[in-house]
N, C-alpha and C positions, 0 to 999 in steps of 0.2 A: 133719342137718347141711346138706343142700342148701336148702334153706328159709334155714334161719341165713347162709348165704351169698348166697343172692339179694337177703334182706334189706340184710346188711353192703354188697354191692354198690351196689343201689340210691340207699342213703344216701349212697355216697359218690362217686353221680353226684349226687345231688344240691346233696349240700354243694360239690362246683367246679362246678357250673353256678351257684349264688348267690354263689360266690368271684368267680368271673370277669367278671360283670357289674357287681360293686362295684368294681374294680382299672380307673383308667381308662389308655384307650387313649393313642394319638398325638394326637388330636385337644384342640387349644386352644380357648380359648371367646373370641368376639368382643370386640374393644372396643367401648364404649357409645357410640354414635353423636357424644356431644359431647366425645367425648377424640380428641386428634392423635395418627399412629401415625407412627414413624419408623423407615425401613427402610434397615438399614446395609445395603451390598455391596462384598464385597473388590476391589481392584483387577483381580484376574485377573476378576470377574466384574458389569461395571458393568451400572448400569439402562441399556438402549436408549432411545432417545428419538430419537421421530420426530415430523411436522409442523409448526408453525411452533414458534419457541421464540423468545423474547424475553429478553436478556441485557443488566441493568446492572451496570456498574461494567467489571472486567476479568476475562477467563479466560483461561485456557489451554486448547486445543483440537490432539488429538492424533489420529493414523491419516489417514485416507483423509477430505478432505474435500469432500462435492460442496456448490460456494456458487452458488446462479442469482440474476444482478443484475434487485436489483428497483429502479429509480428509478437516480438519479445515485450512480456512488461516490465518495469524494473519497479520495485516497492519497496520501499525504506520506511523502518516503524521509527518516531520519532520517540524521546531525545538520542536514542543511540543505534545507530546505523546498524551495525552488525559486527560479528567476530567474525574472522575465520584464520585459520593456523595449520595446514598440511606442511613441516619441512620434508615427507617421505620419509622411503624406508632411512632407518640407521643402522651402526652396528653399537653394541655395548661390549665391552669388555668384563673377560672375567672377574664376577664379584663389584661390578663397578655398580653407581648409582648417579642417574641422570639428569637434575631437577627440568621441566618445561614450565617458565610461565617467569612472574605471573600475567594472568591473564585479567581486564577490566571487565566486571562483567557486571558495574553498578549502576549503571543504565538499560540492562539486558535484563530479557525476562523467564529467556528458557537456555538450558547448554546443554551440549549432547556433546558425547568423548565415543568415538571409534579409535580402541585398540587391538592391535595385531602383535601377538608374538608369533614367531617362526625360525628355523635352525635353530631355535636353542638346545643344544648339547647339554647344555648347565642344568635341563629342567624347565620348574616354572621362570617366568619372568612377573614380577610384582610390578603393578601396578595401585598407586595410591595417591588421591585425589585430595589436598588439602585446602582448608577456606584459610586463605592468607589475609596476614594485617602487616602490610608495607609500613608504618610507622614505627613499628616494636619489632618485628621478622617474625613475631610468631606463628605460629599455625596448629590447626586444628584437623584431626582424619577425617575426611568427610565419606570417603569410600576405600573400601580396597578390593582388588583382585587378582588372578594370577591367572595367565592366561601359558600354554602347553602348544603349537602348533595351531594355534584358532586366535578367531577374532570378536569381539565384543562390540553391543554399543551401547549405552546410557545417557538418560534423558533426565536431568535436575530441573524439574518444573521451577524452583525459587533457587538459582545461584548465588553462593553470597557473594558479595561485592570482587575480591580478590581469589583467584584461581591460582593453585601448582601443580601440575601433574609430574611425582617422582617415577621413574622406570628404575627399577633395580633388578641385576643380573644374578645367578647364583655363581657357585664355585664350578668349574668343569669348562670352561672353554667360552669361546666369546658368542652371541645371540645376535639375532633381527628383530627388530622392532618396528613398529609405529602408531604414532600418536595423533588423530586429526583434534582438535577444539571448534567446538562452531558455538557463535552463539547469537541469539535475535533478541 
């Protein structure tokens, strides 16, 4: 009977060693070089992606972003792009009075005024910043000042809607001025 069991034994290492090598494993078999393979991943587990990457159209971009500027950026806050208004230097004439504007600034959220007087002969040169209402013409002082051979600049955190910057000259001969407006 020992015999008959060695035997029964044998055989039946044999037969799950030939089982087990027919039964396949985990392993999957490649895709053939000229098929595209696409690889989902869940939110909790996205593909990393590092080095340069190039993006058309739009995305959306989330977590911790490090951006190094390469070249010029350009930034536009929205709904309203921007102001800006340098005509240069001018001249004013004796006693005269120069309205500039008005200026839209009801989509802006900050304005800054660099003024310049210079050669004026006449003295000061007034400068006076009104919050304009194009429906009526009226307006309101919102600042003044007067500037002698110097230059000023002023930052209105909350602009109102409508901007004018008047320049007015005094008596004594004609002045240099200028006006820039910016506004984001």
């Amino acid at each position: 009977m020992k015999a008959t069991t060695k035997v029964f034994m044998g055989a039946a290492l044999v037969v799950t060693m030939v089982a087990s090598s027919l039964v396949p494993g985990s392993s999957a078999l490649a895709a053939p070089a000229d098929k595209d393979v696409t690889v989902v991943n869940t939110p909790g587990q996205p593909v990393p992606v590092t080095g340069i990457v190039t993006v058309t159209g739009g995305t959306t971009v989330s977590g911790t972003v490090n951006a190094v500027q390469s070249g010029q950026w350009a930034v536009s806050i929205v709904p309203g792009e921007s102001l800006y208004f340098n005509p240069g230097f001018a001249v004013i004439g004796d006693g005269a009075t120069v309205d500039l504007g008005p200026f839209d600034f009801s989509e802006l959220g900050k304005m800054r005024i660099i003024a310049r007087g210079f050669n004026n002969n006449a003295g000061d040169i007034k400068f006076t910043v009104f919050a304009w209402d194009d429906s009526t013409s009226k307006r309101m002082a919102l600042d003044t000042f007067s500037l002698n051979e110097a230059s000023l600049s002023r930052v209105y955190d909350v602009p109102p809607p409508s901007v004018v910057v008047r320049v007015t000259n005094g008596t004594g001969g004609s002045s240099n001025y200028q006006v820039v407006v910016i506004g984001r």
